[in-house]
C-alpha positions as CSV (number, residue, x, y, z in Angstrom):
1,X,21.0,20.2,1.1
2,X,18.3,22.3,-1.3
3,X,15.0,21.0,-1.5
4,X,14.8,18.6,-4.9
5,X,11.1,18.7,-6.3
6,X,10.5,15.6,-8.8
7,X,7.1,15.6,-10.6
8,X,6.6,11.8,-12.3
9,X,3.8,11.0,-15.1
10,X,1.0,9.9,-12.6
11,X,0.8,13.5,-10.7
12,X,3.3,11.8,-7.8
13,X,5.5,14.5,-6.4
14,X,8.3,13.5,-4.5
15,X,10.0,15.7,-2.1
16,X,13.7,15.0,-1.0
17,X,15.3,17.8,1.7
18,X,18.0,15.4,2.6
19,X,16.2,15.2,5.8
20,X,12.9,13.9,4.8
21,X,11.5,12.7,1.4
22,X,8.2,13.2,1.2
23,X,5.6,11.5,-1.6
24,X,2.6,13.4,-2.7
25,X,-0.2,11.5,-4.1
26,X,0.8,8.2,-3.7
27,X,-1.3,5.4,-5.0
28,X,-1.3,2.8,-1.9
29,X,-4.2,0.3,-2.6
30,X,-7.2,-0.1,-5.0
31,X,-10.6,-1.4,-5.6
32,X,-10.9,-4.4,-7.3
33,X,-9.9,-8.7,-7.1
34,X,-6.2,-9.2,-6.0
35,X,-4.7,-12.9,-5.9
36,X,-3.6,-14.1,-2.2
37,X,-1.8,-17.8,-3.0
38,X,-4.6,-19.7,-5.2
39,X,-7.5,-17.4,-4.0
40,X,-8.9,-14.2,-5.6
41,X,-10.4,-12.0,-3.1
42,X,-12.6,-9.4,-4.4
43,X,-11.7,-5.8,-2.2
44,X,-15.2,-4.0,-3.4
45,X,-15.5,0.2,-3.3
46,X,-17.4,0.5,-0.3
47,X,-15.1,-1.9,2.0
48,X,-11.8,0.0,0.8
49,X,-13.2,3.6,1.0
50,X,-15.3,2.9,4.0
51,X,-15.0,6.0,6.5
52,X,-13.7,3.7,8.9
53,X,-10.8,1.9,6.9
54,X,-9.4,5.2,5.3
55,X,-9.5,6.8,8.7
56,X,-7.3,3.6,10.1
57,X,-4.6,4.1,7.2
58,X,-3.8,8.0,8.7
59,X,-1.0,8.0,10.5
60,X,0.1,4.5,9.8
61,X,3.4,3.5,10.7
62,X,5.8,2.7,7.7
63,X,8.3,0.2,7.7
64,X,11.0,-1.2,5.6
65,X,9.3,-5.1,4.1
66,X,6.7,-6.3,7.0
67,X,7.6,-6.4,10.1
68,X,9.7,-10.3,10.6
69,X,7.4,-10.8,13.6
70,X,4.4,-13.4,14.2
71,X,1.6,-12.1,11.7
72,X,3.7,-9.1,9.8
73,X,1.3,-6.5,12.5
74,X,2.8,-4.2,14.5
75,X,1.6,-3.4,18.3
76,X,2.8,-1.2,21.0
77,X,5.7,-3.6,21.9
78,X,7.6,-3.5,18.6
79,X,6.2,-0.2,16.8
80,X,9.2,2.2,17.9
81,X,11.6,-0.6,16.4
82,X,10.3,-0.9,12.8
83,X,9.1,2.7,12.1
84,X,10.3,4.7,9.4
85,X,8.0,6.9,8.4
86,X,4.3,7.6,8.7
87,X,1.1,7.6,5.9
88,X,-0.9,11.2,5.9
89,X,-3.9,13.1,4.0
90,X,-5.3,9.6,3.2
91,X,-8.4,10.0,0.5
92,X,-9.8,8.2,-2.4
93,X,-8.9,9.0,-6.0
94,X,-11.1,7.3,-8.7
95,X,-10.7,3.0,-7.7
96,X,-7.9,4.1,-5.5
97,X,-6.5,5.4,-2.0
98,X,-3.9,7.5,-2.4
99,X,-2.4,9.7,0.5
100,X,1.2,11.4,1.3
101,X,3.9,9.2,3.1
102,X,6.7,11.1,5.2
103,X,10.3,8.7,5.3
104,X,12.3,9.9,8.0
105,X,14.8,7.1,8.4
106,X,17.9,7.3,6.8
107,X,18.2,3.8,5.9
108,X,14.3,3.9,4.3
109,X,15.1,7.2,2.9
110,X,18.5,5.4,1.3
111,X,16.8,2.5,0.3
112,X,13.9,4.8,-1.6
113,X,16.5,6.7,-3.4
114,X,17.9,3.5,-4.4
115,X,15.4,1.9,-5.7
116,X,13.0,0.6,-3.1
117,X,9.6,0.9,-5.5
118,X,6.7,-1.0,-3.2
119,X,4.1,-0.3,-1.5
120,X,2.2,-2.9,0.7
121,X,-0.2,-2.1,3.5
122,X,-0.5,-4.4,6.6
123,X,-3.6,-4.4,7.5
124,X,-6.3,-7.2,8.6
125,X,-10.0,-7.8,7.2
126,X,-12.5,-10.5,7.8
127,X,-13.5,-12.7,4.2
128,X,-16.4,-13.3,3.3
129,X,-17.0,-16.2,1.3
130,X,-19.5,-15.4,-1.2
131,X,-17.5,-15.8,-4.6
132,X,-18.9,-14.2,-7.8
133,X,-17.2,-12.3,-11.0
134,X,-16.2,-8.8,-11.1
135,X,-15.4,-7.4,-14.3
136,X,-15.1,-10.8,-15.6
137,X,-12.9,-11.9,-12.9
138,X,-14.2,-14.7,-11.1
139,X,-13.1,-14.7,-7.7
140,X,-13.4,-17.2,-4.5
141,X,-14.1,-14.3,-1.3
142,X,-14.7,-10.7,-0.1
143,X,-12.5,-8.9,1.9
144,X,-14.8,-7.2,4.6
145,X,-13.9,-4.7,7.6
146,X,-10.2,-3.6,6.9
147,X,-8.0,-2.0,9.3
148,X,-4.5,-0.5,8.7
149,X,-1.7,-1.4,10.5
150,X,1.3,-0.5,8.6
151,X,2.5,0.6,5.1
152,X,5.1,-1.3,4.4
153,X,7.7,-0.6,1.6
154,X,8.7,-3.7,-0.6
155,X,10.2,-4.7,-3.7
156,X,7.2,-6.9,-4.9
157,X,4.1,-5.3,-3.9
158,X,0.6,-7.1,-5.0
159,X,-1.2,-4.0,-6.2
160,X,1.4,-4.2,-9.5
161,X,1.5,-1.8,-12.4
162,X,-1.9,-0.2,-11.3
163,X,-0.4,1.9,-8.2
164,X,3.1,2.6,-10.2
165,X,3.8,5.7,-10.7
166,X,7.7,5.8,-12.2
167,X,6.9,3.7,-15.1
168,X,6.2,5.6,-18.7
169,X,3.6,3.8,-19.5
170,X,1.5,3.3,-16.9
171,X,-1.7,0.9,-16.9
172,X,-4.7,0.9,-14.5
173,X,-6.0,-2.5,-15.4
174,X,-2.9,-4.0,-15.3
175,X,-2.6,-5.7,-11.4
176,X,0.3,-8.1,-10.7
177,X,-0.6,-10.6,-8.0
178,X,2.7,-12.1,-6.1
179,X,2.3,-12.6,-2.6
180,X,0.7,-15.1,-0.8
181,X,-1.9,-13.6,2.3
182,X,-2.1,-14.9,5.7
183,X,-4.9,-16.3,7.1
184,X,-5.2,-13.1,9.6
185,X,-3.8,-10.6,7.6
186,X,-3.8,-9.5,4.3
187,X,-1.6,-6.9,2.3
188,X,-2.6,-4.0,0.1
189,X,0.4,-3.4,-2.5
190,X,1.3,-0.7,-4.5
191,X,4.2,0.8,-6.2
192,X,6.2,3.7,-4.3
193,X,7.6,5.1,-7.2
């Protein structure tokens, strides 16, 4: 199968061999107050581009939806069995990460094609409760010390409109909050495409 090369509006490129697809410049996860049940958590610039949480996202294991096992993380026992894919050239792009994800299954690579959109990263981070407004969003806590453990790929990711990339209109400021966040873990989502 030739190599098809599809350029959408938000500089995304995806890449689809038959083998592999491959998406450039992927917007996975974004500065700013995201709702977790009836909390706003405030995920400030210098927790989500510290060194040390954009060097745990590289290489991160995808999966198809979080993992159905006891706090959505993955460990050495049950990695092999949910990977799909792995998360590359992870680097910050204005109030966002973006980086380059690489599907290799051919179920994910199925489901992508046919409309699997989400992005949502597994990951865990300590809160600290000190509320205040950011701009002019009151919220309850602070998300401090994330660490990646998986990008998963969902239908209804929290990051909303802001990390879509199909859409024709596309708005930054616009951040759909669905998903309710475990106590231990909480989830960076995103549109996939």
């Amino acid at each position: 199968m030739p190599t098809a090369d599809i350029r959408l509006d938000a500089g995304t490129q995806i890449r689809d061999d038959g083998e592999t697809i491959i998406v450039v410049d992927a917007r996975i996860a974004r500065v700013g107050t995201q709702k977790y049940g009836n909390r706003t958590e405030l995920r400030p610039k210098e927790e989500v581009f510290s060194p040390e949480h954009l060097a745990s996202i590289e290489g991160t294991p995808i999966t198809i939806e979080h993992p159905p096992v006891t706090g959505q993380l993955l460990n050495e026992t049950n990695r092999e069995a949910f990977t799909v894919g792995t998360t590359h050239n992870v680097r910050e792009s204005g109030d966002f990460i973006i980086a380059d994800l690489k599907i290799t299954n051919h179920e994910a690579k199925e489901r992508v094609r046919n409309g699997l959109r989400g992005i949502s990263m597994g990951y865990t981070s300590r809160d600290d409760d000190k509320s205040g407004i950011f701009n002019g969003e009151q919220y309850d806590s602070i998300q401090r010390n994330m660490r990646a453990n998986h990008t998963a790929l969902v239908m209804n990711p929290r990051c909303g409109q802001g990390c879509k990339f199909d859409s024709e209109k596309q708005d930054d400021k616009n951040y759909d909050t669905i998903m309710p966040k475990s106590k231990n873990q909480g989830a960076i989502l995103c549109q996939l495409l």
